[in-house]
Wavefront OBJ file of the C-alpha trace (Angstrom):
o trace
v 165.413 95.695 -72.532
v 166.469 92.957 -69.327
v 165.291 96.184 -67.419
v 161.906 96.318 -68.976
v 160.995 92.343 -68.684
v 162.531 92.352 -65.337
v 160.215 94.575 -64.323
v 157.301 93.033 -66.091
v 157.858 89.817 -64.395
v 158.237 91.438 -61.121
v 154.738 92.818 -61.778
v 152.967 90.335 -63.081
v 154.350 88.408 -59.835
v 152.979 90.720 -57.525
v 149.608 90.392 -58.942
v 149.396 86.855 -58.896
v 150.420 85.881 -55.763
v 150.036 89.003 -54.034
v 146.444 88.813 -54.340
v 146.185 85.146 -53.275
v 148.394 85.919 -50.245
v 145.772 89.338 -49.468
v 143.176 86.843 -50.165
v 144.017 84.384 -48.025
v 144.893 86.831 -44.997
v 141.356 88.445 -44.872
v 139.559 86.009 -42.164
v 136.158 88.242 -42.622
v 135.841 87.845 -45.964
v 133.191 85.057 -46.865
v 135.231 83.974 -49.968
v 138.708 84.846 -49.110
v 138.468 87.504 -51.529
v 138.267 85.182 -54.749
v 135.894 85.469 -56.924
v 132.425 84.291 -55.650
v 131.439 80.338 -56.015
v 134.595 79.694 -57.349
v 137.030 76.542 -55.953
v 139.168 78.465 -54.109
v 136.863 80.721 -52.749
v 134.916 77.695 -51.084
v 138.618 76.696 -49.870
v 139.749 79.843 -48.577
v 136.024 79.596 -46.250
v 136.434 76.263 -45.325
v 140.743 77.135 -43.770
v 139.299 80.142 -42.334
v 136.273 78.295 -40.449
v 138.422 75.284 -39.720
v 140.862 77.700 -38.248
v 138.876 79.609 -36.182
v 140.488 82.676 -37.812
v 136.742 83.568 -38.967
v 135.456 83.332 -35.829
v 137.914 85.472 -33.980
v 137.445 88.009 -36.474
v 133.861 87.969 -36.125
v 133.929 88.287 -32.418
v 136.507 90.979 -32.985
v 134.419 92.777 -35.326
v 131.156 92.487 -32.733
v 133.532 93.543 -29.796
v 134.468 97.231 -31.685
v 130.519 97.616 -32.266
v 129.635 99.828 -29.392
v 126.537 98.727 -27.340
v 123.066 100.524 -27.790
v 122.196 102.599 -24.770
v 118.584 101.653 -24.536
v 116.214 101.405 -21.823
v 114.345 98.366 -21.041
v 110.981 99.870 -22.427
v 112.842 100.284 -26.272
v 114.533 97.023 -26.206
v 111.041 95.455 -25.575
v 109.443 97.451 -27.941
v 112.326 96.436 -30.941
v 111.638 92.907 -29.761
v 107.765 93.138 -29.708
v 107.900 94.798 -33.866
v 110.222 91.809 -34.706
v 107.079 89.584 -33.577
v 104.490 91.284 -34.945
v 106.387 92.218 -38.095
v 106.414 87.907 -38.961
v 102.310 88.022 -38.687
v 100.025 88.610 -41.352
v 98.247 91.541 -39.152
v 99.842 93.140 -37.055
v 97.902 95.360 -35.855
v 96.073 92.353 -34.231
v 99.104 90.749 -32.305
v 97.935 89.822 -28.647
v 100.548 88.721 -26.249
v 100.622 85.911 -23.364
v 102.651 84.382 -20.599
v 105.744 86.806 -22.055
v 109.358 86.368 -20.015
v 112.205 88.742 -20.349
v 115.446 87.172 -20.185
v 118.629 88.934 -19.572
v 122.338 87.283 -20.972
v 125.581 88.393 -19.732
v 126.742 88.908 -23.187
v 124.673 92.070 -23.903
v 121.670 90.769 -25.148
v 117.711 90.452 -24.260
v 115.653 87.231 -25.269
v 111.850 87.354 -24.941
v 109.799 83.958 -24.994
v 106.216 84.004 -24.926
v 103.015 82.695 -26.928
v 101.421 85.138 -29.742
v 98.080 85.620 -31.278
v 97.139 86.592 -34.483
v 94.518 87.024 -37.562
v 95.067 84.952 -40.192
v 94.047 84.996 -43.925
v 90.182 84.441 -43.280
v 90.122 87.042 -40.481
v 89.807 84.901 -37.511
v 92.416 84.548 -35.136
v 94.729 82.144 -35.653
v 95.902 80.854 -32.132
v 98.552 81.247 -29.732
v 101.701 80.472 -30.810
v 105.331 80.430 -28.927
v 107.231 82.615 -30.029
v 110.637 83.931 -29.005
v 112.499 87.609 -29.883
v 116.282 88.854 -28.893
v 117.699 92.314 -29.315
v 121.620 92.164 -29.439
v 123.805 94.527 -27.812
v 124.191 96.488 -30.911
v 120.464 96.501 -30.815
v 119.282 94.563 -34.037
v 116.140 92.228 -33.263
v 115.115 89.489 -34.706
v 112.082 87.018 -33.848
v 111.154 83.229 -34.444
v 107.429 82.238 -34.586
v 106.599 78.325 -33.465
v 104.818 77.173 -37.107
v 106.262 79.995 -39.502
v 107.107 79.093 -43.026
v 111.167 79.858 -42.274
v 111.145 76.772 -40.134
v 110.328 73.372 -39.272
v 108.936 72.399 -35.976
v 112.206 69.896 -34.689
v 114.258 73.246 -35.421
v 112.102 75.577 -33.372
v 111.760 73.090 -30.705
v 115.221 72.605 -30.227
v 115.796 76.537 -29.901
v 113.316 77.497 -27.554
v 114.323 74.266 -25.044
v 117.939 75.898 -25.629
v 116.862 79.912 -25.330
v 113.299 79.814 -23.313
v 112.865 76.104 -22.137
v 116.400 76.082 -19.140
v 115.632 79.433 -17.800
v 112.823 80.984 -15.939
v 113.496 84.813 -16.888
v 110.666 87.738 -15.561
v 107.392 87.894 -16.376
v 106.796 91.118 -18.311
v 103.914 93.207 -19.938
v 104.685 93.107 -23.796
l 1 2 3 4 5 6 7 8 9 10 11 12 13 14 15 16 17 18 19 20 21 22 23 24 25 26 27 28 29 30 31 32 33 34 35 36 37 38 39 40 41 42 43 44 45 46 47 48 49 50 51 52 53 54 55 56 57 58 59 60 61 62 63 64 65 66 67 68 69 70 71 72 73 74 75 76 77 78 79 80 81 82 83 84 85 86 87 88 89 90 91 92 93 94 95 96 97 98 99 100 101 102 103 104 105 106 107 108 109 110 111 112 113 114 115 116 117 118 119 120 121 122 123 124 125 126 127 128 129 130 131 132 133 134 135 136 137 138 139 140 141 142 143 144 145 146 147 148 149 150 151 152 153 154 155 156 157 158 159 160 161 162 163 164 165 166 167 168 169 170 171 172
């Protein structure tokens, strides 16, 4: 009978602070591996943030991705659909004053101004607009005036990504 609640104890041990100690030890997890929204989930983010333990585990993570292979002509083409994917017509995209600039960490930033139709058919202006493709080769775009964002936050990234560098004129 000792033998049985021995071992009961011993389990029921295990479980609870076995999974707090797994929890706490996975730095990539968003919630520590607690249940979501709860208090110690938002704790277990906060240590591994403060910590930089998240950090280095997401720059682990992106170091083991292996780099696309792509030529110049694809990367500007995945850049050039993440633009004209955020208009309302596509199909009518023209493109202006368009700079490729290279990073050393991989990736490929595009600033330029963008031209569209809007709701009533005309077109709507040109707007600036900046694009990246990432090493692993996702792309992703930001359009000066769309709904996602306000104008101060927009600003502030093209002065930080388009504004400080010159980059090379390019056909997009």
């Amino acid at each position: 009978m000792k033998k049985i609640v021995f071992a009961i104890s011993v389990l029921i041990a295990v479980v609870s602070f076995g999974g707090a100690a797994s929890a706490q030890a996975d730095a990539c997890s968003t919630n520590g591996g607690y249940p979501p929204g709860s208090p110690n989930a938002v704790m277990a983010r906060m240590r591994n943030i403060a910590s930089g333990a998240y950090a280095a585990c997401v720059e682990a993570q992106r170091a083991r991705t292996p780099p696309v292979n792509w030529t110049p002509t694809r990367i500007r083409t995945a850049a050039r659909q993440a633009v004209t994917n955020k208009l309302r017509d596509p199909s009518s995209a023209q493109f202006r004053n368009v700079r490729r600039i290279e990073h050393s960490n991989g990736s490929t930033m595009f600033c330029g101004e963008v031209n569209g139709r809007n709701a009533y058919g005309g077109m709507s202006g040109f707007q600036r607009f900046e694009a990246g493709v990432d090493r692993a080769g996702d792309a992703s775009a930001l359009i000066d005036g769309g709904e996602e964002l306000n104008t101060a936050y927009f600003e502030g990234a093209w002065n930080q990504f388009c504004g400080r560098i010159a980059g090379t004129p390019v056909q997009f």
